[in-house]
N, C-alpha and C positions, 0 to 999 in steps of 0.2 A: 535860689533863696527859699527856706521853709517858708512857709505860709503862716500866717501867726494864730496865737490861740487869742478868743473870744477869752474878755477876763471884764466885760457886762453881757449883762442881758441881751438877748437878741430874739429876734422871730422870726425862723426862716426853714422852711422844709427841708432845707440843706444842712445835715449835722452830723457829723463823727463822732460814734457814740463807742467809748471804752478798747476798740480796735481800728486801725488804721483799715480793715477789713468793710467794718460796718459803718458805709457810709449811705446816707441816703440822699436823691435826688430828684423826685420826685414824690408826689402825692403820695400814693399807694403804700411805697416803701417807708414815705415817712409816718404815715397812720399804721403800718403795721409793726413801726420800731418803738408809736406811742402806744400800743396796743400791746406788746411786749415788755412796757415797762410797766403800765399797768398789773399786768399779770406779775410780773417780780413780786411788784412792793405787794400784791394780798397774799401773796404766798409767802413773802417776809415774815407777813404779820399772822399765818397761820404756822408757819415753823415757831414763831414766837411763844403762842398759843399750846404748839404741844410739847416744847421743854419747859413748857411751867407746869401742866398736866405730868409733865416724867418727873420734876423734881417735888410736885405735891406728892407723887405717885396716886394718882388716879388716870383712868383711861381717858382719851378723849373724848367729849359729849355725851357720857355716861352718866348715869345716877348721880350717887353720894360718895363721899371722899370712904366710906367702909368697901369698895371695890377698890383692889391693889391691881395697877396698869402691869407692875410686874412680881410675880409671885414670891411670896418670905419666904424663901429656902434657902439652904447655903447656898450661895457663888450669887443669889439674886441682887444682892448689893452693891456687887462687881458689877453686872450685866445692866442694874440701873445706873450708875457712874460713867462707863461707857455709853450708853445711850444717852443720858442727857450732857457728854462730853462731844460728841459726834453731832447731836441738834443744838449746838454752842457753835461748833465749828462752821456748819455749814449755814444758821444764821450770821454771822458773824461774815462772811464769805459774802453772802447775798447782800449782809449792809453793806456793808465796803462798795461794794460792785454799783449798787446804788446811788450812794456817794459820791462813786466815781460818774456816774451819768448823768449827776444833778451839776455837777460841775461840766459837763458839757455846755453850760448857760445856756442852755436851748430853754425858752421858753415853753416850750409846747411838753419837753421833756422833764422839767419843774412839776409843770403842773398833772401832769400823767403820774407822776409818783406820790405827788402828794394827793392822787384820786388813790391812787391802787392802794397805800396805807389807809385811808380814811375810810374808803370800803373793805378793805380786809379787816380792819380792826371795829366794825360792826358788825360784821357777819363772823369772826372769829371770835373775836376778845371781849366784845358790849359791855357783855351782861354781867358775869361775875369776878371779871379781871379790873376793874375799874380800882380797888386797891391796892394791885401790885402793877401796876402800868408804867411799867419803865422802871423799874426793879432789877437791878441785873442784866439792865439790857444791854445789846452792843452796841446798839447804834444810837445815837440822838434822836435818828425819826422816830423811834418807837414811842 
């Protein structure tokens, strides 16, 4: 008989996160599966950060919005569409995936993502995202 799925909260080093592969059982493994969600969710929130930079069209943590991230020439409209079509997807990919390990009800694993957004999105997003913050996002955590 399968074993059942956790559908509350729990707190337990022992936790199958998104793979029947990645299971943890111990200490180590499980501090370095919250240490891997950590790192997801700021790089969530830094892919975030730079399809909004690709669809202002400015570089990232550059100047002023008069620097164009990709240059006005023909075909560059294409190559911008494409690029911020590709950093859609692959946000998009990373919520989900998140999503899906927050629904793991691990405890420890909740709270590791809502560290890794909360730090990502002060060291990425603070300062002058604060307008469009969650604008087209994918995900709810954003």
């Amino acid at each position: 008989m399968p074993k059942m799925m956790h559908m509350t909260f729990y707190w337990s080093r022992q936790v199958t996160l998104l793979f029947t592969s990645w299971r943890t059982d111990s200490w180590p493994s499980y501090a370095l599966t919250l240490l891997a969600c950590v790192l997801a969710s700021a790089f969530y929130q830094y892919l975030e950060y730079v399809r909004y930079r690709v669809r202002r069209g400015r570089k990232p943590r550059e100047g002023t919005a008069e620097e164009p991230f990709l240059l006005r020439s023909k075909g560059a409209g294409m190559v911008g569409k494409i690029a911020g079509g590709v950093l859609f997807g692959l946000s998009s990919l990373l919520g989900y995936l998140l999503m899906l390990a927050v629904m793991s009800f691990n405890g420890g694993v909740f709270l590791a993502v809502i560290l890794g957004l909360t730090v990502g999105y002060l060291v990425f997003r603070g300062e002058d995202d604060d307008q469009t913050a969650g604008l087209n996002s994918t995900c709810a955590c954003a």
